[in-house]
C-alpha positions as CSV (number, residue, x, y, z in Angstrom):
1,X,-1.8,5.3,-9.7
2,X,-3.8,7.2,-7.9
3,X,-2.7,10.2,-5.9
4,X,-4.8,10.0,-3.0
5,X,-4.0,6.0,-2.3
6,X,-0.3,6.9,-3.0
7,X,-0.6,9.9,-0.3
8,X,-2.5,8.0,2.1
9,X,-0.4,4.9,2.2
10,X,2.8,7.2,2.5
11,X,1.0,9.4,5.1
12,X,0.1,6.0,7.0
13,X,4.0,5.1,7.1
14,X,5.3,8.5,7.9
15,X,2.9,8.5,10.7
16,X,4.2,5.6,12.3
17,X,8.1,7.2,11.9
18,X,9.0,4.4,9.2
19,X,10.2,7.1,6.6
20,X,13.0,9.0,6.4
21,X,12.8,10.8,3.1
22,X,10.1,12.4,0.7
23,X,7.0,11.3,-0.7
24,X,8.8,10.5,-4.4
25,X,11.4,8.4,-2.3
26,X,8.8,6.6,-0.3
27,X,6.8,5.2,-3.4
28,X,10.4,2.9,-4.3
29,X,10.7,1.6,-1.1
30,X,10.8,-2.0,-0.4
31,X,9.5,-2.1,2.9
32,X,9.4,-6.1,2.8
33,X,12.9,-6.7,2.2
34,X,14.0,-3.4,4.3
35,X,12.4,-5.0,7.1
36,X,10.5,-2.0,8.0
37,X,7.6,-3.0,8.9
38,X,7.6,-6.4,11.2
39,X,4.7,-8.9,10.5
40,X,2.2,-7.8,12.6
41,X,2.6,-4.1,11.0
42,X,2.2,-5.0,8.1
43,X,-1.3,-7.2,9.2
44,X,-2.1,-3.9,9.9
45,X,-1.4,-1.8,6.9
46,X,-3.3,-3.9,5.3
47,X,-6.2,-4.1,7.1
48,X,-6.5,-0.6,7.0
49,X,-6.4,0.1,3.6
50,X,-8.9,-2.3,3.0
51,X,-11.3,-0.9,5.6
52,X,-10.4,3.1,4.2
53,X,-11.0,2.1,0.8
54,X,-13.4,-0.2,0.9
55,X,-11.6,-3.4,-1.1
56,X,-9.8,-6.4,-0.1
57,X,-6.6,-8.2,-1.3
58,X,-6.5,-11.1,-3.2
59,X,-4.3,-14.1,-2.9
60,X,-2.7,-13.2,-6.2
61,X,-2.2,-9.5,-4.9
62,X,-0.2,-10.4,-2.2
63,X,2.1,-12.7,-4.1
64,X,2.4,-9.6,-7.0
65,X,6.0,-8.4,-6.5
66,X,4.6,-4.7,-6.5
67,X,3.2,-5.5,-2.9
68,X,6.4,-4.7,-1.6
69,X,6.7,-1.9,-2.6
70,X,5.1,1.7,-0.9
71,X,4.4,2.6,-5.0
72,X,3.6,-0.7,-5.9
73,X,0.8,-1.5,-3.1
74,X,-0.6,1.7,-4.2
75,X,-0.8,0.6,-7.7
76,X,-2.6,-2.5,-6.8
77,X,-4.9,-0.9,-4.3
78,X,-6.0,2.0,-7.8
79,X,-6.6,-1.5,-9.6
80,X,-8.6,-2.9,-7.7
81,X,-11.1,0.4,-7.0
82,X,-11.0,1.2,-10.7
83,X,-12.5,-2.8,-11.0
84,X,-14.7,-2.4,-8.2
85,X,-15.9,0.7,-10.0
86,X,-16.7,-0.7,-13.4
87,X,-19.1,-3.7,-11.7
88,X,-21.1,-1.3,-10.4
């Protein structure tokens, strides 16, 4: 995973006063099922990674259990740049 997707996305929920704990803690966080984020929220989270780093989610991401997670978005948002970056 990359560091700086990791930092932002935890940076973008600290900013919003949605954590409580450190930045290891964050990355297990279901924020789905811990209803910390309501649905518009997370419209937005989403939107805004894809605008900073330049990539969109796929169907199939969004139904991948690790996009519940703070860690596991992360993870699929470092997939998805190191694939953009070996097409071009």
């Amino acid at each position: 995973m990359d560091e700086d997707v990791s930092n932002w996305i935890v940076d973008w929920f600290s900013s919003r006063a949605k954590l409580h704990c450190g930045a290891r803690e964050a990355l297990g966080i279901d924020y789905l099922q811990s209803g910390l984020l309501t649905s518009l929220e997370i419209v937005e989270l989403v939107s805004e990674i894809e605008n900073r780093f330049g990539m969109q989610f796929s169907e199939t991401d969004m139904q991948d259990p690790r996009f519940s997670t703070i860690g596991g978005i992360a993870e699929l948002v470092t997939m998805a740049l190191g694939q953009a970056s070996k097409v071009n």
